[in-house]
C-alpha positions in Angstrom: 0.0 0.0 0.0 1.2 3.7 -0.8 1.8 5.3 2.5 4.4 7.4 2.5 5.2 10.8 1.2 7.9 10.4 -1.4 5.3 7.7 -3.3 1.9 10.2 -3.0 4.1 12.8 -4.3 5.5 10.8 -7.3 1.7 10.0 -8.1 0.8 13.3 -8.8 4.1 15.0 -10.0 3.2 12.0 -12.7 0.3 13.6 -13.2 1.6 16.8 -13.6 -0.4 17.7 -10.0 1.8 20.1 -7.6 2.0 18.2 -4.6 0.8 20.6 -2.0 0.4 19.1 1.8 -3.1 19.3 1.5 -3.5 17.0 -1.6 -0.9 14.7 -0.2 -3.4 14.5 2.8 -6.4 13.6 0.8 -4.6 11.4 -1.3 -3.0 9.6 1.5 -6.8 9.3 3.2 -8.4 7.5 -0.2 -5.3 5.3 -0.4 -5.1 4.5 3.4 -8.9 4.3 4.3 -10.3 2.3 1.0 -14.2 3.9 2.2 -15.1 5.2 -0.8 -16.0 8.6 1.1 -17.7 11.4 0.3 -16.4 15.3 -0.1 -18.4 15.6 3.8 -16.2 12.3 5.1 -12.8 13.4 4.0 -13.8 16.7 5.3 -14.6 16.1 8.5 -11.3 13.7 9.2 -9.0 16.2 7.8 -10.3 19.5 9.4 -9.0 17.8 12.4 -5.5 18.3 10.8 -6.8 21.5 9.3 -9.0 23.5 11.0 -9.4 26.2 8.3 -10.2 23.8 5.9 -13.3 23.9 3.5 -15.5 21.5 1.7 -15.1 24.0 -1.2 -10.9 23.5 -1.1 -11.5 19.4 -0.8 -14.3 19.0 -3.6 -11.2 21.7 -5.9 -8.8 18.8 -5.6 -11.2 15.6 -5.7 -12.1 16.9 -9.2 -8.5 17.5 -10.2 -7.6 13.8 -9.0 -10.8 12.6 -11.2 -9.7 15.0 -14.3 -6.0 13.6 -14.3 -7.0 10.2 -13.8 -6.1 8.8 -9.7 -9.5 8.7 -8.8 -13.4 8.1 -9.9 -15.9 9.5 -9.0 -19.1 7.9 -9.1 -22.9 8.3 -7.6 -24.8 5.6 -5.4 -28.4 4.6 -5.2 -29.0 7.6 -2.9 -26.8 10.0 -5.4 -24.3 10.7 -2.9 -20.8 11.1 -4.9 -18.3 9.3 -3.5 -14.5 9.2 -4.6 -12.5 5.8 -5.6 -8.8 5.8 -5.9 -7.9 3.8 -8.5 -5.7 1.0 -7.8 -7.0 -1.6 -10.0 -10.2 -2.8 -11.8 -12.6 -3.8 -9.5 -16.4 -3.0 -9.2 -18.6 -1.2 -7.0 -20.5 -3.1 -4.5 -23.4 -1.0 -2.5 -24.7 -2.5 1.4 -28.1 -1.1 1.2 -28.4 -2.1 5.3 -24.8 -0.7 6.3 -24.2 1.7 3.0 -20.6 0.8 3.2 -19.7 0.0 -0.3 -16.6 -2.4 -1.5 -14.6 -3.4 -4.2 -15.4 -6.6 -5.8 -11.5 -7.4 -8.0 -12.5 -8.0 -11.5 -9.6 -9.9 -13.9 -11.5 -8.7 -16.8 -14.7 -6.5 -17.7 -15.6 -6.8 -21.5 -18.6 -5.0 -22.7 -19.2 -4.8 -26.5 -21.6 -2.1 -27.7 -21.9 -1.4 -31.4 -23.4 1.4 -32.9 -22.0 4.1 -35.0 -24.2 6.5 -33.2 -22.7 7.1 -30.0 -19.2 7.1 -28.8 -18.7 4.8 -25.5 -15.8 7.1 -23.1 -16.6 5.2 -19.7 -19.0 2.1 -18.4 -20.2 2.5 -15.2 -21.3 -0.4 -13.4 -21.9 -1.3 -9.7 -24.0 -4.2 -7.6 -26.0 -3.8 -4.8 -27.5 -6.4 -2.4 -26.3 -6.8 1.6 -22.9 -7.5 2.6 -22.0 -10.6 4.5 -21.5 -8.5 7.9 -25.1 -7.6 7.5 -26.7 -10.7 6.0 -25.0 -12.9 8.8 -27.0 -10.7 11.1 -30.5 -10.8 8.9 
C-alpha cells in the first residue's frame, strides 16, 4: 500500500499535479482508508489536521484527482458522490443495510456495444444487495 510521502508525491508530479500538503493529505486518506468517502467524510477527518479547511478547497482537488485520472468519482443509489482511488479494476459493490460499499476485484470486464451512433468514453457499473457482515445478522 502507498503510505508514505515520497510515493503520493510521485503520483501526482506524474500527473503533472503540484503536490501541495493538503492534496498529499487527501490522497494519502483515499489510499489508506479504501471507504469510498464522500467530499463531507474526507472533510470532517481532515479538518481535524486543518482546522481552516473547506469543503469547497477538498471537492477543488477531488475533481482535479478525477480529471488527471487517480480517482473516480461515481454516484450511489441515494446520489451521494463518493471518490474511488484507482488502484485496479474492480467494481462497485453497495450495502443497502450498512451503505458501506466495497470493491469486488474483476480480472476482466468486456462489454461490447456497437453502434455508430454514439461514442462509449466510460461504463459504469456497480452491484447492490447486503454485505456478508449484515446478512450474517439478517
Amino acid at each position: 500500500m502507498i503510505t508514505n510521502t515520497q510515493d503520493l508525491k510521485k503520483i501526482l508530479i506524474n500527473k503533472g499535479i503540484k503536490p501541495s500538503y493538503i492534496r498529499l493529505k487527501i490522497l494519502e486518506y483515499l489510499i489508506t482508508k479504501e471507504n469510498h468517502p464522500t467530499v463531507d467524510e474526507i472533510y470532517q477527518e481532515l479538518k481535524q489536521i486543518f482546522p481552516t479547511l473547506s469543503k469547497t478547497t477538498i471537492y477543488l482537488n477531488l475533481n482535479l484527482f478525477v480529471k488527471h485520472n487517480i480517482v473516480k468519482s461515481f454516484n450511489m443509489d441515494n446520489n451521494e458522490q463518493r471518490f474511488d482511488f484507482i488502484k485496479q479494476e474492480h467494481i462497485n459493490f453497495f450495502c443497502e443495510k450498512c451503505k458501506k460499499v466495497y470493491d469486488i476485484p474483476v480480472n476482466e470486464i468486456k462489454i461490447e456495444y456497437q453502434n455508430n451512433e454514439h461514442k462509449i468514453k466510460e461504463t459504469v457499473l456497480y452491484l447492490k444487495g447486503i454485505c456478508k457482515e449484515c446478512f450474517q445478522f439478517s
